[in-house]
C-alpha positions as CSV (number, residue, x, y, z in Angstrom):
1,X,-15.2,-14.5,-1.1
2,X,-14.0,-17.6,-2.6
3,X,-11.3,-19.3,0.2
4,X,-9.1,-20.3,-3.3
5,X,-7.6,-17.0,-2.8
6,X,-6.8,-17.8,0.5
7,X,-4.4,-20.8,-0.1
8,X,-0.4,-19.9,0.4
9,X,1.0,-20.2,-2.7
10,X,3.9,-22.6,-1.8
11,X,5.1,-24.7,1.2
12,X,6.8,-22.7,3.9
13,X,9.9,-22.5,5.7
14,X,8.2,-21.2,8.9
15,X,7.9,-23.2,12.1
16,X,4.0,-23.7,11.9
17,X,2.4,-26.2,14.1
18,X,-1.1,-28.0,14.2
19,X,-1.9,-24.9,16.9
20,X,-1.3,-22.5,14.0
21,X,-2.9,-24.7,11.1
22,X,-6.4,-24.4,13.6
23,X,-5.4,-20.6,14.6
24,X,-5.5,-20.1,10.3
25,X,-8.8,-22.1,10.0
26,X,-10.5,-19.9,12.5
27,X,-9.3,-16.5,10.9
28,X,-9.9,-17.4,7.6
29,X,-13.5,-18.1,8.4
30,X,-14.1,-14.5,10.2
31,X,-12.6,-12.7,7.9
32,X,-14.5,-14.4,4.8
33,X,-18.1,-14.6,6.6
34,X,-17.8,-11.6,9.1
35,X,-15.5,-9.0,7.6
36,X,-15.0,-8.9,3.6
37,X,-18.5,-9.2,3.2
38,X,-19.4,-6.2,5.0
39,X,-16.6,-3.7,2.4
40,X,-18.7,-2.6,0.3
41,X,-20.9,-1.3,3.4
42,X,-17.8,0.2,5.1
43,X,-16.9,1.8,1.9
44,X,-19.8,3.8,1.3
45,X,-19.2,4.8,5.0
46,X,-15.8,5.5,4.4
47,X,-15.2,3.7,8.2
48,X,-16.2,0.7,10.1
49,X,-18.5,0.3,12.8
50,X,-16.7,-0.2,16.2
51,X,-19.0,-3.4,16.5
52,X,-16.1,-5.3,14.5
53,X,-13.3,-4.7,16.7
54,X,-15.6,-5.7,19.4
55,X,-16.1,-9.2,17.9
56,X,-12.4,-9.2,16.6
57,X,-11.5,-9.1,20.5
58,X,-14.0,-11.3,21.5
59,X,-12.3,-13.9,19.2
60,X,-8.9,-13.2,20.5
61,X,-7.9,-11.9,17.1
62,X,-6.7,-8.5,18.5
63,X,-3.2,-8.1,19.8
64,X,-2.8,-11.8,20.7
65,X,0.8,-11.3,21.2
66,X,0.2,-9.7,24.6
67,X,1.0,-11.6,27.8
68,X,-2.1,-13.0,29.3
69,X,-1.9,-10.1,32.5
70,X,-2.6,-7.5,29.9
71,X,-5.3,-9.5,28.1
72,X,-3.5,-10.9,25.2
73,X,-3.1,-15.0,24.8
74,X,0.7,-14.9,24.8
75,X,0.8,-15.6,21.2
76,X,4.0,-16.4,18.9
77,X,4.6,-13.9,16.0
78,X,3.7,-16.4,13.4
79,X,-0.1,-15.6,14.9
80,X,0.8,-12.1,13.7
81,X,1.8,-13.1,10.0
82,X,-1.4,-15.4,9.8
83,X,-4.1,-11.8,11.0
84,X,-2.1,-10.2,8.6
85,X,-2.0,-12.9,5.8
86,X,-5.5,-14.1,5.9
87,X,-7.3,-10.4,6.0
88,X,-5.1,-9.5,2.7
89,X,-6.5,-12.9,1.0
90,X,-9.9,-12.4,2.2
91,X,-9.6,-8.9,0.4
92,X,-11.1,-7.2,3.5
93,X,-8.7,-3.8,3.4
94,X,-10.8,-2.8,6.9
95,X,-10.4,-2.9,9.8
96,X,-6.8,-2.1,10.3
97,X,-6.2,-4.5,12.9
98,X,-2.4,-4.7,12.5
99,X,-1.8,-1.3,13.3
100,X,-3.7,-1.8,16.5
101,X,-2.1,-5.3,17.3
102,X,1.3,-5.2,15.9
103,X,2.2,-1.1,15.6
104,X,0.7,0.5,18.6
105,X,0.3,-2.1,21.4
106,X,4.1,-3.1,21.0
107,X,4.7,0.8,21.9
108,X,3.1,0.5,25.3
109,X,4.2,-3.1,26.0
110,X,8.2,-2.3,25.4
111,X,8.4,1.5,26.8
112,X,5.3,1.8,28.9
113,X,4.9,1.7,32.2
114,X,3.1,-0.3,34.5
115,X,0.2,1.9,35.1
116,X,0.0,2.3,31.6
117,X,0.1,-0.8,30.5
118,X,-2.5,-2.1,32.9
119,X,-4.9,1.0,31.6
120,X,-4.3,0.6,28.1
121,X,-3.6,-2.8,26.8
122,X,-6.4,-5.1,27.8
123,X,-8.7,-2.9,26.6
124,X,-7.2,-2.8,23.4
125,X,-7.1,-6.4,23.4
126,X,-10.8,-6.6,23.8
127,X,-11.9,-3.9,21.0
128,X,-13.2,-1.6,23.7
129,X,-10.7,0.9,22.9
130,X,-9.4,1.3,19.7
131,X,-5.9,2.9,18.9
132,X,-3.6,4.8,16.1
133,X,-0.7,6.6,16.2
134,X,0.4,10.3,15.2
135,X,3.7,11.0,13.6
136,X,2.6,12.5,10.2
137,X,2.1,16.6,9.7
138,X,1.2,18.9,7.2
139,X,5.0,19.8,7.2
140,X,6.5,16.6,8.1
141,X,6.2,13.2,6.8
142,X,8.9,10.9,6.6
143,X,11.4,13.3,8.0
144,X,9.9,13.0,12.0
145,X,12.9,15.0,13.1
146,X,10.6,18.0,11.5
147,X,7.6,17.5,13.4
148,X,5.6,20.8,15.0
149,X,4.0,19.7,17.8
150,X,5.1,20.6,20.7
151,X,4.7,19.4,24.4
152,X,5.8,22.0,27.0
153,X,6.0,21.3,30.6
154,X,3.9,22.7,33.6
155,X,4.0,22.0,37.4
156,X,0.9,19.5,36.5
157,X,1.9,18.1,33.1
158,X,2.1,19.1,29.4
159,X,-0.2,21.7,27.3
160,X,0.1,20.0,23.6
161,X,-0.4,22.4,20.6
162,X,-0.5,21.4,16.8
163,X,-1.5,19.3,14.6
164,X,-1.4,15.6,12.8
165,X,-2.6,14.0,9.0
166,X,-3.2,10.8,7.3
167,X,-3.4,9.3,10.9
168,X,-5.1,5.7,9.9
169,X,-8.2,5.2,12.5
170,X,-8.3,8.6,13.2
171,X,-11.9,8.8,13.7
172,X,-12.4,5.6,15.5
173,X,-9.8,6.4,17.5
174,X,-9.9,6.2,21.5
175,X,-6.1,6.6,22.3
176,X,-3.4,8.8,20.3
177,X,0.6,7.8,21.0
178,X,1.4,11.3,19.5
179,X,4.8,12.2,18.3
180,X,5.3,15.7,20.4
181,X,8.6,17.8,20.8
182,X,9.0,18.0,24.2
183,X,12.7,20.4,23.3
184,X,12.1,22.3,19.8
185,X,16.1,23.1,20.0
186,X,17.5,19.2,20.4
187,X,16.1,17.5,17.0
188,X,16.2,13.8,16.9
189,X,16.6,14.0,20.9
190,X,13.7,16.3,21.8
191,X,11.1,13.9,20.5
192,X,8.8,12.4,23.5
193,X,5.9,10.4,22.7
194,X,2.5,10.8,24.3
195,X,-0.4,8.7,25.3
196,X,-3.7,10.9,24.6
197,X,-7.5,10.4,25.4
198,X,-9.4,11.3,22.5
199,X,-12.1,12.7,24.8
200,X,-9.5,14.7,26.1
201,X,-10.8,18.6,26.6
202,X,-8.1,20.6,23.5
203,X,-8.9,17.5,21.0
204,X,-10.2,18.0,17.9
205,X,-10.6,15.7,14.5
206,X,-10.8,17.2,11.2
207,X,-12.0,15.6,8.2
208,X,-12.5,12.1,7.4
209,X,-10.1,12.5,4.4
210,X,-11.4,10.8,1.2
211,X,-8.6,8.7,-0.4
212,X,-7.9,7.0,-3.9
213,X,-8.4,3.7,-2.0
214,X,-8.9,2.2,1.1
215,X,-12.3,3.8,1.5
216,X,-13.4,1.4,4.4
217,X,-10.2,2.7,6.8
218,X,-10.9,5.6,8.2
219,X,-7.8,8.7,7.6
220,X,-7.9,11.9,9.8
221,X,-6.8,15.0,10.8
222,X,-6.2,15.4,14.0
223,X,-5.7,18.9,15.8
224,X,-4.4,19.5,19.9
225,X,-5.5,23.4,21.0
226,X,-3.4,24.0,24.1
227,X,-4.3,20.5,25.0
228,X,-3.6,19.7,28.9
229,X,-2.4,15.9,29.6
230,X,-1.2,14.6,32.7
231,X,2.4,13.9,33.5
232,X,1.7,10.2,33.2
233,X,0.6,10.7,29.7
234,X,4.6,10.4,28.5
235,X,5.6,6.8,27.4
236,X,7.6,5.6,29.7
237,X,7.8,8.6,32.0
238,X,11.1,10.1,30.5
239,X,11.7,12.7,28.0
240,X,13.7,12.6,25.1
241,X,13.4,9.0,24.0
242,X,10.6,9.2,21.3
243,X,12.7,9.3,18.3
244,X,14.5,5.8,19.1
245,X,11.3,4.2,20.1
246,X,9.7,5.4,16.5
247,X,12.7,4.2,14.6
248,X,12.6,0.7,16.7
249,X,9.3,0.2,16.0
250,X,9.5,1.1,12.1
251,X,11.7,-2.3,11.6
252,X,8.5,-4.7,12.5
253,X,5.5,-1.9,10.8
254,X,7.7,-2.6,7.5
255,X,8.2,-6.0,8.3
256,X,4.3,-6.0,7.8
257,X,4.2,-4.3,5.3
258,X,6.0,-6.8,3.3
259,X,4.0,-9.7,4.7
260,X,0.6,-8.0,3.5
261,X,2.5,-7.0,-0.1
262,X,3.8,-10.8,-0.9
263,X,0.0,-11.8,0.2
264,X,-1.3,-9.3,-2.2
265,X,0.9,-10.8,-4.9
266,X,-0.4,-14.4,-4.0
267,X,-3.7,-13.2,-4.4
268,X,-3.7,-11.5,-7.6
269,X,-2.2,-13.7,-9.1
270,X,-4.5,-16.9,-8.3
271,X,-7.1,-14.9,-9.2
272,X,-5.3,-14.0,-12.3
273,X,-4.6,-17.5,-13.5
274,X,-7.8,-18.8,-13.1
275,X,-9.7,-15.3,-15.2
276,X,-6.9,-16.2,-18.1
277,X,-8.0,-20.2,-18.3
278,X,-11.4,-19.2,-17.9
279,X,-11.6,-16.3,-20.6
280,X,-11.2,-16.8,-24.8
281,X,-10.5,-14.4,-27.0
282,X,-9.4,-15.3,-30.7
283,X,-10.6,-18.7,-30.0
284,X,-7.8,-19.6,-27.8
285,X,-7.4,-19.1,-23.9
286,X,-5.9,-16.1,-22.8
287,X,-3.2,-18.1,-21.1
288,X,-2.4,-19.4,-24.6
289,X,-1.1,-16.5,-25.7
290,X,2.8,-16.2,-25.7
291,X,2.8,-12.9,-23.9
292,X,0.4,-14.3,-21.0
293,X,2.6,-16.9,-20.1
294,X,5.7,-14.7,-20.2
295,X,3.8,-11.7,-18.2
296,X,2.5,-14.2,-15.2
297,X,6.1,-16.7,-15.5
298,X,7.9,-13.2,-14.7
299,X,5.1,-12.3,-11.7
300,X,5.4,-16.1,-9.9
301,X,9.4,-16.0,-10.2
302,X,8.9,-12.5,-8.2
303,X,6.9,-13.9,-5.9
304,X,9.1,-16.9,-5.2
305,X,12.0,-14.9,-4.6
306,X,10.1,-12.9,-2.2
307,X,8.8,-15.4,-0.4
308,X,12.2,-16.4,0.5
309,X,13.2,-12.9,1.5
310,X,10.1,-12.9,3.1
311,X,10.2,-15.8,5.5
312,X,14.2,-15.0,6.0
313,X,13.3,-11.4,7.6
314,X,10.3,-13.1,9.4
315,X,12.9,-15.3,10.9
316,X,15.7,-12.9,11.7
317,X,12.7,-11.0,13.5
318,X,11.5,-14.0,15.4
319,X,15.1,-14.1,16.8
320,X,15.7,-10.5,17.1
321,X,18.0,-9.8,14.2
322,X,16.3,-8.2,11.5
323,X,18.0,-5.2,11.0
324,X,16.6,-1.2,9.9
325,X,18.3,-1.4,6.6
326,X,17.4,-5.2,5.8
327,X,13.8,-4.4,6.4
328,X,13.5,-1.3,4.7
329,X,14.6,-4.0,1.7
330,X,12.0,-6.0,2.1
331,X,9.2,-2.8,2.8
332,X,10.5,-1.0,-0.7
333,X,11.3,-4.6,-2.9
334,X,8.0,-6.3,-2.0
335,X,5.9,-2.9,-2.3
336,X,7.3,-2.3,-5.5
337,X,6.6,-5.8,-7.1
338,X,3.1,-6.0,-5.5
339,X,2.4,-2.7,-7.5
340,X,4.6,-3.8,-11.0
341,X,2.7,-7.3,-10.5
342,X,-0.9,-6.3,-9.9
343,X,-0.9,-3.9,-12.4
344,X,-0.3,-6.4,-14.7
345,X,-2.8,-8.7,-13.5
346,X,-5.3,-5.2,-14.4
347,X,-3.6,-5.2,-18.0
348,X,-4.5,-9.5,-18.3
349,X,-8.1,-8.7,-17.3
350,X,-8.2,-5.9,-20.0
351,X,-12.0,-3.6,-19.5
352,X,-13.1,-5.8,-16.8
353,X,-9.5,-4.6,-14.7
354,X,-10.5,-1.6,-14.6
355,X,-14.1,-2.1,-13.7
356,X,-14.2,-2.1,-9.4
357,X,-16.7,-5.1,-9.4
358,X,-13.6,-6.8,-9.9
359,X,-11.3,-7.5,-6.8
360,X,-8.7,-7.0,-9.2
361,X,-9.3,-3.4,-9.5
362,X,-9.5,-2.6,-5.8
363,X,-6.2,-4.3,-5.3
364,X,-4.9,-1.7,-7.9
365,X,-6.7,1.4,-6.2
366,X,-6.2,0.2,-2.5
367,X,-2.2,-1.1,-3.0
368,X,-0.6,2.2,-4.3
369,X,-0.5,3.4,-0.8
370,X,2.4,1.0,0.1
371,X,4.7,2.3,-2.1
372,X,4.2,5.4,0.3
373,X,3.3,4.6,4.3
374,X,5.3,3.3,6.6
375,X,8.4,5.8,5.0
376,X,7.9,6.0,1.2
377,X,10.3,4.0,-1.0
378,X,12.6,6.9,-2.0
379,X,13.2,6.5,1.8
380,X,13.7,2.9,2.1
381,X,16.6,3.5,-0.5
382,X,18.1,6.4,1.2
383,X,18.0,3.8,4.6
384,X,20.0,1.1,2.4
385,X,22.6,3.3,1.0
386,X,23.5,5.1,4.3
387,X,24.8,1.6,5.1
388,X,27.4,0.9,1.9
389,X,29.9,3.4,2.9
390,X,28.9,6.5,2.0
391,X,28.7,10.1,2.7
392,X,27.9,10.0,6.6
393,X,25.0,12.5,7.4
């Protein structure tokens, strides 16, 4: 994969250093020799092989946020935005090392305890255990107030009953936090959150769902039949407090979703400008043509206002200020213009868009999902207008 779809697309605001400049050379040079090769593979197997978290770890490219105790390097977050930046322009979609580094380890570093800390962390940190995180059910998507599971207490712990969808590294996975109702009768406040073994006896996984894109990460159903876990299995150790840890934890997941969007925008659209100076048709560039210009002078002013937007919620987050309904801006705005913007880029390539040799294509198949995860756009809107003064709910 050729490293001129790597390149940032204008200087940044963000407080790099030399550190980070050598933290990006390394990256970039994993993910181009040792991971986006290897897609095509993964995609036939609809899953990657748990050899590349291994070397991930063995890098220090997995959850290097954590203090060094839990076997992180004690990273900044701008280590984060790099992962998460160079794997986009690399146009490796697998493995989906943010949601182990930057979705589930946060959960057990801010509301775990000790013990669980200790049991869990470095070992995600090294590959050997690989994690996802359960919210989504047949019944209940973005409303998690509607979830079915259900955790009821014994003298020994919980018995878990139900079942989960769409769970990203499902198969692969080694530990479940699993969104449970712990009291079916309180709502928002009878949501716990669990930590589950996958080897746990009660565990089940369903099928390795078959998407429209994103073939090389790995989607499952997940099912708990009277499922017995220990009292230390609840976050933290108290019930009740799931619900505000999930909606906590949302503001940085769409944070990151934004940050891979605006780098899928960068990407298409170098690649983009280079196919319409390279390809003729009339005996003229297609960059010559009126409409060109227009189309891809509309995409870069996009992406320059993003970019701003970008690096001021990256910011705000650094110095814990970005706020639910500012991020849910950036999650629906930027997914919305990655989509609008690389489907134009398909358009610009005309047959050989649509053709999924082209990385061009698998940017169109693989992006549609982010108008959708991490609370679907229709959502993010409902999240902004709850905060210009009306109806209360």
């Amino acid at each position: 994969m050729s490293n001129a779809y790597a390149q940032p697309s204008m200087p940044s605001s963000l407080p790099y250093t030399d550190e980070h400049a050598i933290f990006r050379t390394s990256v970039r040079r994993f993910f181009e020799t040792e991971v986006a090769p290897k897609q095509p593979e993964w995609e036939e197997a609809h899953i990657t092989p748990r050899s590349i978290w291994k070397r991930a770890g063995e890098l220090g490219f997995l959850c290097p946020r954590l203090p060094e105790q839990y076997g992180g390097a004690g990273a900044d977050f701008l280590h984060t935005i790099i992962l998460a930046e160079e794997q986009v322009r690399s146009g490796a979609i697998a493995p989906m090392y943010a949601l182990q580094s930057d979705v589930v380890a946060p959960y057990l570093l801010q509301y775990g305890t000790e013990e669980q800390k200790r049991h869990y962390l470095p070992a995600m940190a090294s590959g050997d255990c690989i994690a996802s995180i359960g919210m989504t059910e047949p019944s209940a998507g973005s409303d998690l107030q509607a979830i079915r599971t259900t955790a009821k207490k014994l003298n020994d712990g919980y018995t878990i009953t139900g079942q989960k969808t769409f769970i990203s590294n499902g198969i692969n996975a080694d530990l479940v936090v699993l969104a449970c109702k712990t009291d079916t009768g309180a709502g928002a406040r009878g949501v716990s959150l669990f930590l589950v073994d996958t080897d746990t006896l009660g565990f089940s996984r369903g099928r390795n769902l078959k998407k429209l894109g994103q073939h090389a990460a790995d989607t499952a159903e997940l099912f708990f039949d009277d499922m017995h876990v220990p009292e230390t299995a609840l976050l933290g150790g108290v019930e009740g407090r799931g619900f505000p840890q999930l909606m906590d934890r949302l503001v940085e997941e769409r944070l990151m979703t934004g940050v891979m969007s605006v780098a899928m925008i960068d990407r298409a659209l170098a690649m983009t400008i280079q196919y319409v100076k390279d390809r003729k048709a009339f005996g003229q560039r297609i960059l010559d043509f009126q409409n060109t210009r227009f189309t891809l002078a509309e995409a870069k002013t996009e992406a320059t206002v993003l970019h701003v937007f970008l690096e001021r919620c990256i910011l705000d987050f650094m110095d814990g200020k970005l706020d639910p309904a500012t991020s849910a801006m950036l999650k629906y705005w930027s997914t919305e213009q990655q989509n609008a913007i690389v489907d134009d880029c398909v358009q610009l390539h005309g047959g050989y868009g649509y053709i999924l040799d082209y990385p061009i294509a698998k940017m169109w198949v693989d992006g549609r999902i982010t108008k959708i995860y991490g609370g679907a756009n229709e959502i993010m809107k409902d999240i902004i207008g709850r905060t210009l003064g009306g109806r209360a709910r």
